[in-house]
DRENZAVEX-295856 format. One record per residue (C-alpha): residue number from 1; z, y negated, x negated. Coordinates in pm, 1 decimal. Each point is the difference from the previous one (the first is absolute). Layout:
<recs>
i  c3  c2  c1
NUM  Z  Y  X
...
</recs>
This chain:
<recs>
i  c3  c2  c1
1  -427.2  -696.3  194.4
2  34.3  -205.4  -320.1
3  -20.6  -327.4  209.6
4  327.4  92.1  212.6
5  176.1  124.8  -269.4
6  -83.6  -331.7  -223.0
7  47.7  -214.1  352.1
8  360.7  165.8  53.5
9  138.7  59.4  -399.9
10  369.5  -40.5  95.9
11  -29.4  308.0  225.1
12  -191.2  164.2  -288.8
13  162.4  -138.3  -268.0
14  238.5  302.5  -1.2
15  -222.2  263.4  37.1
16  -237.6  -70.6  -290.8
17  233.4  -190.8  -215.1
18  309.4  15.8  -219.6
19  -60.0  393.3  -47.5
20  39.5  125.4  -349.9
21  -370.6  122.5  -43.4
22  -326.7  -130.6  192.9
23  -44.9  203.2  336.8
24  -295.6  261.8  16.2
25  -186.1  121.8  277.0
26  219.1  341.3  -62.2
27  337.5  -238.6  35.3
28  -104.3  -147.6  350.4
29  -156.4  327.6  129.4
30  381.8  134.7  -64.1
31  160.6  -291.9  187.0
32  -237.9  -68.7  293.9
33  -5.1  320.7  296.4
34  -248.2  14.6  276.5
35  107.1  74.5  371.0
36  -342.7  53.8  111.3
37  -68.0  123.5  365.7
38  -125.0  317.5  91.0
39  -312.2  141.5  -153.9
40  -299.2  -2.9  242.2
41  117.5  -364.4  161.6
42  -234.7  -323.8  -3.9
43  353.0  -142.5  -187.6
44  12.0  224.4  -265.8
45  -419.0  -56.7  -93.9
46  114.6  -404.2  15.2
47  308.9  99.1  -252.8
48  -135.5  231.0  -218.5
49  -237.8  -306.8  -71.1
50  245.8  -211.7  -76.8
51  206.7  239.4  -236.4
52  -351.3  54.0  -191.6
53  -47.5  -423.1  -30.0
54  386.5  14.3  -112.7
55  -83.8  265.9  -299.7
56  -368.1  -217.2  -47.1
57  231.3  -265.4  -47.4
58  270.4  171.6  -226.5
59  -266.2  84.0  -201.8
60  -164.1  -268.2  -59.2
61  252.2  -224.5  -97.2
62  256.8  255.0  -158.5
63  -119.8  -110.2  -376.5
64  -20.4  -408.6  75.2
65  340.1  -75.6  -93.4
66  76.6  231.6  -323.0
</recs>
């Protein structure tokens, strides 16, 4: 994840910049929403990976830039 985000910064830039306080896990889990598919479907097991790499992620780079 970090490599796209450094790879595209002006898309970024926004996001993760110019904000009055550093962003926190707890910030981005309030700005990003899920429309996962149904519960059951070979979809959902492939998402619900990817949302727990996205928190992984979150995590472990939430106190790099402080």
């Amino acid at each position: 994840m970090w490599d796209l985000i450094a790879t595209n910064t002006d898309q970024f830039l926004p996001l993760f910049c110019h904000q009055p306080k550093a962003l926190s896990k707890n910030d981005m889990d309030k700005m990003v929403q899920y429309d996962l598919s149904d519960l059951g479907s070979n979809q959902r097991v492939l998402e619900d990976d990817t949302v727990y790499s996205w928190e992984y992620f979150l995590q472990d780079v939430e106190g790099l830039f402080n």
